[in-house]
N, C-alpha and C positions, 0 to 999 in steps of 0.2 A: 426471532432471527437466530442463526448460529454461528451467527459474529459476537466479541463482545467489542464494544467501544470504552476508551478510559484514557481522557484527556483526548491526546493526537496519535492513539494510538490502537489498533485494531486486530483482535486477534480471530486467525481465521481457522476454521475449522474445515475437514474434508468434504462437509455437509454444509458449507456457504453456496449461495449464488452469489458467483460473480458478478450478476449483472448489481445486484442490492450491494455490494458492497464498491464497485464504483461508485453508485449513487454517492455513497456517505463519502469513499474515498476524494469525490471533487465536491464535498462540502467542505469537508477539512482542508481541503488545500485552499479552498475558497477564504476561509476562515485565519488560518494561521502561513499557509504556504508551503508548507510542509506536511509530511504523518509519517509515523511509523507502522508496518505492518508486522505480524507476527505469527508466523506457521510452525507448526510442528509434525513432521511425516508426509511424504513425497506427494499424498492426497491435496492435503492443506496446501504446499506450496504450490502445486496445480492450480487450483482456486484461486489462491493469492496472485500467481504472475497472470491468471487472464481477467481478471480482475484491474491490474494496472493496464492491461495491453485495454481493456475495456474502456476503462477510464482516459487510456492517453489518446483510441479517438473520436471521444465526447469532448473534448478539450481545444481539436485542432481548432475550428470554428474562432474561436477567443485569440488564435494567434500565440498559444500556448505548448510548450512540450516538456513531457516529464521524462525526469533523472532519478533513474532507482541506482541506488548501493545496497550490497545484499553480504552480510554478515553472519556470523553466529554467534549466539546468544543465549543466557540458560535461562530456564523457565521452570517453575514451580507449581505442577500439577496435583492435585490429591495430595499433599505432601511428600512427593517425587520431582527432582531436579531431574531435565531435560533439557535434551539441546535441542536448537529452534533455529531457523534463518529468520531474521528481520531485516528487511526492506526497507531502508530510508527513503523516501520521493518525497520531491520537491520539484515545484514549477520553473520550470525556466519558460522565460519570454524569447518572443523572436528579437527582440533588439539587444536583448542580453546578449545573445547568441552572436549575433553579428559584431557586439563588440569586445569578444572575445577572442575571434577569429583573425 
């Protein structure tokens, strides 16, 4: 795969399939409720936001919707600092929802 995984956190490359990283992206939400994602280059972050649009909907079915934050970040490639957007998602429920409103 041309994702790596490490703890709740996934880093993506411009050569990911979206669809396999949904996959993993709504185990870890399954698992912790949260992940962080992490792209580097307009490529990656393409991959990465259809990747969530993928996952959020595999998710509706469950009465589920996801909340991305989307930051910057440095990252340490080859021994090179890089900035990177990372993606926080997290599940929100429908009853959360509602009682928030």
């Amino acid at each position: 795969m041309d994702f790596e995984r490490r703890i709740n956190t996934l880093r993506v490359s411009s050569k990911s399939n979206p669809k396999q990283i949904a996959e993993v992206l709504c185990e870890l939400l399954g698992q912790f409720g949260k992940a962080n994602m992490r792209a580097v280059g307009a490529a990656a972050i393409n991959q990465t936001v259809k990747a969530i649009a993928i996952a959020s909907i595999k998710l509706i079915p469950s009465g589920a919707d996801l909340v991305c934050l989307p930051a910057f970040c440095d990252v340490v490639i080859d021994g090179e600092t890089l900035s990177a957007i990372q993606f926080s998602v997290e599940v929100r429920w429908a009853e959360e929802i509602k009682m928030s409103a």
